[in-house]
PyMOL Python script that loads the backbone (N, CA, C, O; Angstrom):
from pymol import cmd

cmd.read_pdbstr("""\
ATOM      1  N   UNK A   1     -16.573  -6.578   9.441  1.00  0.00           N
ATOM      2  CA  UNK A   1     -16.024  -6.527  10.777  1.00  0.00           C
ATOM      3  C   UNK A   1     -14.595  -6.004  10.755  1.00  0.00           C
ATOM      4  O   UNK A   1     -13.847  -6.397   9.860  1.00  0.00           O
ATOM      5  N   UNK A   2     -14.267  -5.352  11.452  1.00  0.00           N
ATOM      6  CA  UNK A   2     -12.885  -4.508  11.714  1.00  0.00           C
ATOM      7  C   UNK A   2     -11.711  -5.739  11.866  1.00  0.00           C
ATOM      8  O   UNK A   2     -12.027  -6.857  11.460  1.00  0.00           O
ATOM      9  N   UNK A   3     -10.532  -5.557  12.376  1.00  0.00           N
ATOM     10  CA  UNK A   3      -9.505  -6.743  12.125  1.00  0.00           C
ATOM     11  C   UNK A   3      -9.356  -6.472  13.815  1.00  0.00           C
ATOM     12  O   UNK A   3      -9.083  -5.333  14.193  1.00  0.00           O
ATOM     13  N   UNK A   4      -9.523  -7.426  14.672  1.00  0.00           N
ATOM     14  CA  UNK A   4      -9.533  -7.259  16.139  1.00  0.00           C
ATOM     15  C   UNK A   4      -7.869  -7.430  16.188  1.00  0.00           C
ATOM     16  O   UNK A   4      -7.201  -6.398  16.124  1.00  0.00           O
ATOM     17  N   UNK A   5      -7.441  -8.250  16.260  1.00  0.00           N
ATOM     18  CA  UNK A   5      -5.739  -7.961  16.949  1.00  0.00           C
ATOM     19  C   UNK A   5      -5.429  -6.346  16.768  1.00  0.00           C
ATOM     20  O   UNK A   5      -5.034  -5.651  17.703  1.00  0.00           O
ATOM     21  N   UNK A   6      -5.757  -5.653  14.902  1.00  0.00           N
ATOM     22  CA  UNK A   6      -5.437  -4.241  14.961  1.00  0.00           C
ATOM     23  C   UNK A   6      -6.152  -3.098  15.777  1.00  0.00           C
ATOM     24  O   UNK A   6      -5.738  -1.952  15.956  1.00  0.00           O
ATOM     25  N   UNK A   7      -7.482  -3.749  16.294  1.00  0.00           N
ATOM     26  CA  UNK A   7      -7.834  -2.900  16.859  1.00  0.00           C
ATOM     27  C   UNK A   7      -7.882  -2.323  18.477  1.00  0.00           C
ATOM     28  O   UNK A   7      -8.566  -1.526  19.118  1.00  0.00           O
ATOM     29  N   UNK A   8      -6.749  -3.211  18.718  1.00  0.00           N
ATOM     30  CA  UNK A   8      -6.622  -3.159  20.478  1.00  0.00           C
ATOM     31  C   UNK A   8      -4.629  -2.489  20.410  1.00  0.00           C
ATOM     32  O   UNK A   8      -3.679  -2.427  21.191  1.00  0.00           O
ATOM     33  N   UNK A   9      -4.916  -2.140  19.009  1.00  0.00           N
ATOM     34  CA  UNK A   9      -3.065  -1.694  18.910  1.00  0.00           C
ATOM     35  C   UNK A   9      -2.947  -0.205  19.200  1.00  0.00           C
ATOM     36  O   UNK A   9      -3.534   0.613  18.491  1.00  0.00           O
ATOM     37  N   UNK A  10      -2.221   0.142  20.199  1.00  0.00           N
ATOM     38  CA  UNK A  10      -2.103   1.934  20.429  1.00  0.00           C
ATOM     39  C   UNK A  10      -0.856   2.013  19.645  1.00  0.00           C
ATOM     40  O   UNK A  10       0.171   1.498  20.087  1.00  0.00           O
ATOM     41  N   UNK A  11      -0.881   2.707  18.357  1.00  0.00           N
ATOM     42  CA  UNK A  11       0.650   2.599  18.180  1.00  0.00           C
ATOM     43  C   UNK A  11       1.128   4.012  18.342  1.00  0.00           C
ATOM     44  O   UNK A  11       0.300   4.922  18.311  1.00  0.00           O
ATOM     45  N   UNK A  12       2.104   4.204  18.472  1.00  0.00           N
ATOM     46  CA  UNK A  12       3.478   5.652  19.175  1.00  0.00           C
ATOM     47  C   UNK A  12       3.639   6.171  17.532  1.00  0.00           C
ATOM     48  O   UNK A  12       4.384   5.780  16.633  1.00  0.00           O
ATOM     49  N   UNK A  13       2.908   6.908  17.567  1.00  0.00           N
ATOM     50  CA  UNK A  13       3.028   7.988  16.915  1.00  0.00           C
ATOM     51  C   UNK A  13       3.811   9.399  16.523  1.00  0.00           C
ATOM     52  O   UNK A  13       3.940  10.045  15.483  1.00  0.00           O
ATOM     53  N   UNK A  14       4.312   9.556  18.029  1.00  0.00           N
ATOM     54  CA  UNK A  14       4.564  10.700  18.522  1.00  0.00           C
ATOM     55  C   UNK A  14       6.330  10.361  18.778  1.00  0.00           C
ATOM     56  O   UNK A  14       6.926   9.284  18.776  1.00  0.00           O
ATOM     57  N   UNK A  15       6.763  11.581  18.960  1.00  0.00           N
ATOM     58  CA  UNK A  15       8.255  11.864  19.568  1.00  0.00           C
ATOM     59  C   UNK A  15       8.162  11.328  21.178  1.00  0.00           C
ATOM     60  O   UNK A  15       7.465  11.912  22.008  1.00  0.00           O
ATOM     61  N   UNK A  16       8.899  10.234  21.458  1.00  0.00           N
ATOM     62  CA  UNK A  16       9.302   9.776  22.856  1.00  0.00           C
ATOM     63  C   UNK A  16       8.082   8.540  23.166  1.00  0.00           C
ATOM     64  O   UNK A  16       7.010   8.284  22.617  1.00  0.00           O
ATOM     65  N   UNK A  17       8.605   8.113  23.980  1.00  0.00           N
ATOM     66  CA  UNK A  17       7.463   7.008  24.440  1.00  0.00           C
ATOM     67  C   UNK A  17       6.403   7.397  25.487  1.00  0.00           C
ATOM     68  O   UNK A  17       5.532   6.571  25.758  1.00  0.00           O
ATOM     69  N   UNK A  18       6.415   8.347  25.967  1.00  0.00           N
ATOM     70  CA  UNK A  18       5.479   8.795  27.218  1.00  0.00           C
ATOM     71  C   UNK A  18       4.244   7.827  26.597  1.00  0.00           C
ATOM     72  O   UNK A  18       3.907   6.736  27.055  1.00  0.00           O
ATOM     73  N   UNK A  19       3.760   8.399  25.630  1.00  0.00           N
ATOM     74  CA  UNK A  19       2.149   8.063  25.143  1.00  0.00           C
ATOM     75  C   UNK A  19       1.854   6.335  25.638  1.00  0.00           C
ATOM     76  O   UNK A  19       0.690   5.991  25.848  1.00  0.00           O
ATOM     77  N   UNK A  20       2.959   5.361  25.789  1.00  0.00           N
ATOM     78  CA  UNK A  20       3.088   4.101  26.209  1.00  0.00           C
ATOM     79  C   UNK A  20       2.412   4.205  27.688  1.00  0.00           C
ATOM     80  O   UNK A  20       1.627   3.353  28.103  1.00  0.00           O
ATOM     81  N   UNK A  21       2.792   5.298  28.399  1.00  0.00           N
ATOM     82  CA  UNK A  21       2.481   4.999  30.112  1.00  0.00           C
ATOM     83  C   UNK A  21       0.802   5.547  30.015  1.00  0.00           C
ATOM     84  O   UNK A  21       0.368   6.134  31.006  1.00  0.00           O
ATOM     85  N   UNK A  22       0.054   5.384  29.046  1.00  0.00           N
ATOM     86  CA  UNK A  22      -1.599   6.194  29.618  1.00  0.00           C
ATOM     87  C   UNK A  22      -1.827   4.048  29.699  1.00  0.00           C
ATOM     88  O   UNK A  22      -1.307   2.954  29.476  1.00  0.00           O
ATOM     89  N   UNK A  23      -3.219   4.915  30.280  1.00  0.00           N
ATOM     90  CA  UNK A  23      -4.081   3.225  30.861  1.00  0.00           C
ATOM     91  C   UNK A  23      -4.432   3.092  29.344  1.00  0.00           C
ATOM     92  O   UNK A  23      -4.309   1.900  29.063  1.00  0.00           O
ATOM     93  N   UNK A  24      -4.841   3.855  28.177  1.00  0.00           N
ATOM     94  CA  UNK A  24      -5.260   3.757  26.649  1.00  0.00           C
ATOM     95  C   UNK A  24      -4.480   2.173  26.141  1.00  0.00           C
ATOM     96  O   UNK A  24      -4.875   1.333  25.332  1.00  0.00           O
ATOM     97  N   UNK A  25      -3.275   2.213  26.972  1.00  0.00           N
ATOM     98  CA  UNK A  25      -1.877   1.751  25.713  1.00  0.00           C
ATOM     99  C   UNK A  25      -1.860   0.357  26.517  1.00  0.00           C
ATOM    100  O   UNK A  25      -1.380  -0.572  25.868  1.00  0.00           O
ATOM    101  N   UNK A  26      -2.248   0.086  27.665  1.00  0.00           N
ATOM    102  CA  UNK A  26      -1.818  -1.198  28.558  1.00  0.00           C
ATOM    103  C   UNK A  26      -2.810  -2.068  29.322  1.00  0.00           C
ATOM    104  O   UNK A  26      -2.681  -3.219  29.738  1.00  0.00           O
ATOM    105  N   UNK A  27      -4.103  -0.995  29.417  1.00  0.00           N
ATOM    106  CA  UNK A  27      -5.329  -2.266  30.222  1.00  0.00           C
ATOM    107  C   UNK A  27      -6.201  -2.828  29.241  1.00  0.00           C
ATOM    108  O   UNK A  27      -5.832  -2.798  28.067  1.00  0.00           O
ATOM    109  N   UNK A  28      -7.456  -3.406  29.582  1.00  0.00           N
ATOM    110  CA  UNK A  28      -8.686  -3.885  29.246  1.00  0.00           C
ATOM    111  C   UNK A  28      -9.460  -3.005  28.548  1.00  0.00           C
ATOM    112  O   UNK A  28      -9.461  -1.903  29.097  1.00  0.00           O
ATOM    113  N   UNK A  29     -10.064  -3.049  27.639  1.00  0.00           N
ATOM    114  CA  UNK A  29     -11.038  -2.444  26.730  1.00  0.00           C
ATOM    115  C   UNK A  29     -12.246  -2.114  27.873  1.00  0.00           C
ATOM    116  O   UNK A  29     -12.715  -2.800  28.782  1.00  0.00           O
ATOM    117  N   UNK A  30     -12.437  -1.185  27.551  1.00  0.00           N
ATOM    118  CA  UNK A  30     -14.021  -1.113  28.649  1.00  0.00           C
ATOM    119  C   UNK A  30     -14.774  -1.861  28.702  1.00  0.00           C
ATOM    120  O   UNK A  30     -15.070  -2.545  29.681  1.00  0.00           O
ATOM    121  N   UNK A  31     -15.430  -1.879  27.200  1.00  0.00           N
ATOM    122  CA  UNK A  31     -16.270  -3.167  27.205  1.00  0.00           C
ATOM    123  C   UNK A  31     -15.726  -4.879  27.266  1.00  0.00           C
ATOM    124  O   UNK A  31     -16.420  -5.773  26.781  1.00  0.00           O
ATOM    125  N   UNK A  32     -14.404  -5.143  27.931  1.00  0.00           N
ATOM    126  CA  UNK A  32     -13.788  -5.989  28.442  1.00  0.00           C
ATOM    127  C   UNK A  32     -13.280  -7.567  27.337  1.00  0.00           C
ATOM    128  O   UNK A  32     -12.603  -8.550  27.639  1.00  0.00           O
ATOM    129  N   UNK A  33     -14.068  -7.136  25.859  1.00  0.00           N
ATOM    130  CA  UNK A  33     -13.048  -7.760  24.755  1.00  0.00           C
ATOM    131  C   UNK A  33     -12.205  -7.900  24.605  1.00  0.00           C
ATOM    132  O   UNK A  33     -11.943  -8.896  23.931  1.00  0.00           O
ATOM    133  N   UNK A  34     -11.210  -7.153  25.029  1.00  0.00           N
ATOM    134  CA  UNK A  34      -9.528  -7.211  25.004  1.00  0.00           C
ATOM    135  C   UNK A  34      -8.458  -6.671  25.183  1.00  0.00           C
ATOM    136  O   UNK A  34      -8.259  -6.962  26.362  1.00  0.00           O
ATOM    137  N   UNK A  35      -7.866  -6.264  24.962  1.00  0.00           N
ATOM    138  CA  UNK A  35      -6.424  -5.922  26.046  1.00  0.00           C
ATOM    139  C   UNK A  35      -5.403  -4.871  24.965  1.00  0.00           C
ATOM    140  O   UNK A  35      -4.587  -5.388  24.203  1.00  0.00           O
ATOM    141  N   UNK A  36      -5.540  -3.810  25.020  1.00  0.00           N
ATOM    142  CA  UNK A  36      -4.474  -2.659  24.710  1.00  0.00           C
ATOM    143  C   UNK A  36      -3.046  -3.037  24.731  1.00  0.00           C
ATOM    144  O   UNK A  36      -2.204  -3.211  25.611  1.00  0.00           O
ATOM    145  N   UNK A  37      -3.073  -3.090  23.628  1.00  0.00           N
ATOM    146  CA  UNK A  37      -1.337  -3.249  23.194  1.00  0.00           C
ATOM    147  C   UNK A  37      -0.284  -1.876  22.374  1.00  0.00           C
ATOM    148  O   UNK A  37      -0.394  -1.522  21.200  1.00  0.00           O
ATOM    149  N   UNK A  38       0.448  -1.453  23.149  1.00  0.00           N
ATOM    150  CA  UNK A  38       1.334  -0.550  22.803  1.00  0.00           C
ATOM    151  C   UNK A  38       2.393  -0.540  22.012  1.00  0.00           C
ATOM    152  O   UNK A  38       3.453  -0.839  22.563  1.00  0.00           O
ATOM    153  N   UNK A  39       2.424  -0.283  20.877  1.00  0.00           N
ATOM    154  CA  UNK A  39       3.440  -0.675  19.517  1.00  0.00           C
ATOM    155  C   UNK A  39       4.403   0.334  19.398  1.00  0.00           C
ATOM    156  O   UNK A  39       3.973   1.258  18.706  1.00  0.00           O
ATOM    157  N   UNK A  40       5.586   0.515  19.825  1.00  0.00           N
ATOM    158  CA  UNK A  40       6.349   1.293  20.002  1.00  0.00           C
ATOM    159  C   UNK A  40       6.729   1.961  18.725  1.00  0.00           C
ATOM    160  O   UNK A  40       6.576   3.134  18.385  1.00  0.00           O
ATOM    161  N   UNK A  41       7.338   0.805  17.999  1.00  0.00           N
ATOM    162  CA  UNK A  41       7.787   1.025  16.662  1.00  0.00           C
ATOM    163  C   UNK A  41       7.096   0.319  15.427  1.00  0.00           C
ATOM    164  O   UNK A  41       7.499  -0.596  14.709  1.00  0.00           O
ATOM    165  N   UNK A  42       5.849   1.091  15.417  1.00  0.00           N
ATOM    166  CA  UNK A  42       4.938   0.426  14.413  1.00  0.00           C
ATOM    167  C   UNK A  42       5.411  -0.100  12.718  1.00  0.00           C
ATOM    168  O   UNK A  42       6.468   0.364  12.290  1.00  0.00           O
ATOM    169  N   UNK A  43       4.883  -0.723  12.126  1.00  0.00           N
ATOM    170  CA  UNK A  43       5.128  -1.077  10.815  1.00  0.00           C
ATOM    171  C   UNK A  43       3.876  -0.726   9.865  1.00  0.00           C
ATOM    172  O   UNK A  43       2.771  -1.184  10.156  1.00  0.00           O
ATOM    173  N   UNK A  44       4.026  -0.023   8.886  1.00  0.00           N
ATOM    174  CA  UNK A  44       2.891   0.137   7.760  1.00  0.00           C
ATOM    175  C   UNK A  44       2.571  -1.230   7.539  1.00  0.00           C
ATOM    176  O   UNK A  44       3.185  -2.276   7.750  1.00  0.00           O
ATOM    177  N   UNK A  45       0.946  -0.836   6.842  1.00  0.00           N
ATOM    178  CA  UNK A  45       0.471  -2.384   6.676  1.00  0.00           C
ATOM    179  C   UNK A  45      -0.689  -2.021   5.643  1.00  0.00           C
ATOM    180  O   UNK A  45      -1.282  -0.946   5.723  1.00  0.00           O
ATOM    181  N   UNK A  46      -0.944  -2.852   4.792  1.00  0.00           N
ATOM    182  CA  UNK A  46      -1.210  -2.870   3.384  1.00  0.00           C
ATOM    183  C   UNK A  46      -0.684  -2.455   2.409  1.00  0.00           C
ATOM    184  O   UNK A  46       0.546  -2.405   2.436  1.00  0.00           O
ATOM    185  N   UNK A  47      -1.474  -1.953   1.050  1.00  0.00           N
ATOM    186  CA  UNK A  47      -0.618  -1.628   0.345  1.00  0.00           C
ATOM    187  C   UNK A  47      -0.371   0.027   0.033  1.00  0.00           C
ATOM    188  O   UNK A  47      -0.939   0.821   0.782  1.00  0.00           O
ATOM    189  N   UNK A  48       0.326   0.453  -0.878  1.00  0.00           N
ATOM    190  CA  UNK A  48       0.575   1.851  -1.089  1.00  0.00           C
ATOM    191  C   UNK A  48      -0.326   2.332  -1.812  1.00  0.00           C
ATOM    192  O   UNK A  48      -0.390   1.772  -2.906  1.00  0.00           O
ATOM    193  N   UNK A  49      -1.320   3.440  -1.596  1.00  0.00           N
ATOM    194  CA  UNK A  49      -2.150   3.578  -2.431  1.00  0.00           C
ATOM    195  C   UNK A  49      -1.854   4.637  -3.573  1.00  0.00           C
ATOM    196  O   UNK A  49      -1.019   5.536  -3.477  1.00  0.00           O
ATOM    197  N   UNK A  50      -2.790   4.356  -4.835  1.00  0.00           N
ATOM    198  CA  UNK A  50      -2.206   4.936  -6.092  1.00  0.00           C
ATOM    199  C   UNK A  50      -3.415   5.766  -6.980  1.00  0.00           C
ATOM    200  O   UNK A  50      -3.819   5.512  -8.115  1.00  0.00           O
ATOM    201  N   UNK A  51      -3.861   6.903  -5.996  1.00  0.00           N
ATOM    202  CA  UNK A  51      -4.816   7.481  -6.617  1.00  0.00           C
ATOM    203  C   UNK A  51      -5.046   8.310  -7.356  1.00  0.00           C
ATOM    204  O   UNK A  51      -4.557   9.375  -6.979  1.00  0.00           O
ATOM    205  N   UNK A  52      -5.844   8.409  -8.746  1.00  0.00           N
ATOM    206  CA  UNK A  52      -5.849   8.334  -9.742  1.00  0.00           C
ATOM    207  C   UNK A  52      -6.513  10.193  -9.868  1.00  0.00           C
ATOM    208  O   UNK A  52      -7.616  10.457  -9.389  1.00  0.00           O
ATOM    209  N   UNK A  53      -5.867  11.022 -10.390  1.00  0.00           N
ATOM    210  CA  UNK A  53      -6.060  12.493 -10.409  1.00  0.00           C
ATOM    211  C   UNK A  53      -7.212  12.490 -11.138  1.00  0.00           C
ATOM    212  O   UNK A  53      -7.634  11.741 -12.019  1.00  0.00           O
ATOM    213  N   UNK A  54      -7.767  13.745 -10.457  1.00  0.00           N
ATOM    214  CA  UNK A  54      -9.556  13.895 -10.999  1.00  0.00           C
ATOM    215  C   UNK A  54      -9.421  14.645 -12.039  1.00  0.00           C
ATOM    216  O   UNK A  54      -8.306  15.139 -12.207  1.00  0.00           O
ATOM    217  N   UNK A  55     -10.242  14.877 -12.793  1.00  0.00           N
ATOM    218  CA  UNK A  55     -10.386  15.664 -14.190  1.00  0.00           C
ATOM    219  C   UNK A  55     -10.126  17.006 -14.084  1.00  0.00           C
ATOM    220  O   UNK A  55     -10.712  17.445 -13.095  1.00  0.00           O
ATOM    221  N   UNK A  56      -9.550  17.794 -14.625  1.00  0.00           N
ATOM    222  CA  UNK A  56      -8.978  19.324 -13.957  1.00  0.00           C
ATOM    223  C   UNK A  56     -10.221  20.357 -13.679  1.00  0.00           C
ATOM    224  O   UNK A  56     -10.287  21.276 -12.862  1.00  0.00           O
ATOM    225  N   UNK A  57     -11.587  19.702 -15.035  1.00  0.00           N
ATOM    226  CA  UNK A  57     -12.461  20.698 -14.587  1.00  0.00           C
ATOM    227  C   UNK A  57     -13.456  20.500 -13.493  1.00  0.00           C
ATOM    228  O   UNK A  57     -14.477  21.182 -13.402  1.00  0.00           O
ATOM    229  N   UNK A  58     -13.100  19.459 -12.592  1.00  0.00           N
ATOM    230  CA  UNK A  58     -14.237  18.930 -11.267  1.00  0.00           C
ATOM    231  C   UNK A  58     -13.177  19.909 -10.224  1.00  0.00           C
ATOM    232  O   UNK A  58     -13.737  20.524  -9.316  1.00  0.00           O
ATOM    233  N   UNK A  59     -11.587  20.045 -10.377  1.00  0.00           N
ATOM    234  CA  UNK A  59     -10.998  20.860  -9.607  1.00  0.00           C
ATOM    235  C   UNK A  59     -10.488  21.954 -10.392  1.00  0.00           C
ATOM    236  O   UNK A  59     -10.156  21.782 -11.565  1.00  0.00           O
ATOM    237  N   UNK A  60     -10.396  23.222  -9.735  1.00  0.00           N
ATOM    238  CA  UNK A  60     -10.092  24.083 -10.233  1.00  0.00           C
ATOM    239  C   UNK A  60      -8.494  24.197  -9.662  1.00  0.00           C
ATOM    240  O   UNK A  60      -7.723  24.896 -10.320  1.00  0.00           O
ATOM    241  N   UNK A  61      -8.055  23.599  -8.591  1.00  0.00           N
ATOM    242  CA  UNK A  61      -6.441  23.995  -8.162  1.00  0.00           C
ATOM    243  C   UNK A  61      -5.699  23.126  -7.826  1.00  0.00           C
ATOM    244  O   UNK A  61      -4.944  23.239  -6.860  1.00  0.00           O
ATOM    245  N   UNK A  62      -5.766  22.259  -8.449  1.00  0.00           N
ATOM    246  CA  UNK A  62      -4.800  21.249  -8.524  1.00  0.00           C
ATOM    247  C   UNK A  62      -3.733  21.479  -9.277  1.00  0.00           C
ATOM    248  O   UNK A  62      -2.805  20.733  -8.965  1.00  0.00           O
ATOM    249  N   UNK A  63      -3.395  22.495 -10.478  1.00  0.00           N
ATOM    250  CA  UNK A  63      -2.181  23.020 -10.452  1.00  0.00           C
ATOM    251  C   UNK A  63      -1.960  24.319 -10.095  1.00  0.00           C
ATOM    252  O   UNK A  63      -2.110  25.190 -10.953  1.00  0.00           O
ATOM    253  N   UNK A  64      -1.599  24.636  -8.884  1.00  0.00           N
ATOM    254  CA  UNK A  64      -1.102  25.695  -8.128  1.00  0.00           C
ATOM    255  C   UNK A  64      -0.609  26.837  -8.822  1.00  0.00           C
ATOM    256  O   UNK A  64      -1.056  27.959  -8.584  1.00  0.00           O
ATOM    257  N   UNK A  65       0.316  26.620  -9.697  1.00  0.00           N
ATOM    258  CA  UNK A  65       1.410  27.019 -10.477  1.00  0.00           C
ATOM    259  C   UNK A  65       0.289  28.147 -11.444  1.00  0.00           C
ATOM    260  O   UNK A  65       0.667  29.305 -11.621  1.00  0.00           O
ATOM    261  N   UNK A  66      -0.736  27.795 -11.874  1.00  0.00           N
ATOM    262  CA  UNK A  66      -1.537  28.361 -12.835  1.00  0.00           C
ATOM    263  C   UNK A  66      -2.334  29.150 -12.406  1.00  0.00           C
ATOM    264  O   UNK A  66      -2.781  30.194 -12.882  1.00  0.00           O
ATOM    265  N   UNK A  67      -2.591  28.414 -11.093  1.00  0.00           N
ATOM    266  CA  UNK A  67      -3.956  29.629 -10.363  1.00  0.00           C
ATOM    267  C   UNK A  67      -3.115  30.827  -9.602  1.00  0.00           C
ATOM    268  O   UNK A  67      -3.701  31.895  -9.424  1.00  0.00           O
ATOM    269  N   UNK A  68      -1.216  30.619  -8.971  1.00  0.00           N
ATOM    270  CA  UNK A  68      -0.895  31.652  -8.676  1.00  0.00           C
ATOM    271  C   UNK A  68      -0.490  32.466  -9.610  1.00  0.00           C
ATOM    272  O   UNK A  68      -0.112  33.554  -9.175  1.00  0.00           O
ATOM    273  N   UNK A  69      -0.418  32.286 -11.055  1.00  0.00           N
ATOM    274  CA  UNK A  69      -0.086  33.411 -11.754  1.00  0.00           C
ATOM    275  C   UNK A  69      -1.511  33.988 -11.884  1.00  0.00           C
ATOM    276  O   UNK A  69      -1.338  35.204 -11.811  1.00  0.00           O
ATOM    277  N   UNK A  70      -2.664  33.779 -12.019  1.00  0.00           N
ATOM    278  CA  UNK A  70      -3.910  34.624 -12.314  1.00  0.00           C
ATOM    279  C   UNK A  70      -3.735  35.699 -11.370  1.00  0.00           C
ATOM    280  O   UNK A  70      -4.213  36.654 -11.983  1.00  0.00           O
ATOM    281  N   UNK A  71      -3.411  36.052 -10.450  1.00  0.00           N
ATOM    282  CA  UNK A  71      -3.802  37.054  -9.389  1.00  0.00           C
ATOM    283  C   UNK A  71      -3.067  37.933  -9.943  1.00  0.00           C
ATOM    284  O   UNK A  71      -2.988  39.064  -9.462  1.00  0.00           O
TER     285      UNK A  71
END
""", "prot")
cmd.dss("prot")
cmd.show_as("cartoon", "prot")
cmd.util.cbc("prot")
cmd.orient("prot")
């Protein structure tokens, strides 16, 4: 199941607050579960992820540097 408080959160993404004034950010869920909350100045949440580079021969350009000298 999804985390409900996070999922009724519109958070501001964007340059300026306009995105706060749509009905998205301040009424009732359609299906009438719960109530749109507008997070102005959001906070990251979990942890930082630390993913682990794939084997060079499953990618061929993951170092840039090598494939622009071939040309």
């Amino acid at each position: 199941m999804e985390s409900q408080p996070e999922a009724y959160e519109f958070w501001n993404l964007s340059e300026g607050n306009e995105s706060g004034d749509g009905l998205w950010a301040t009424e009732s869920a359609p299906d009438g579960t719960g109530d749109f909350v507008y997070v102005a100045e959001p906070v990251a949440k979990g942890q930082i992820p630390n993913p682990k580079v794939p084997a060079a021969q499953l990618h061929h350009d993951l170092d840039r540097s090598q494939s622009l000298n071939k040309r």
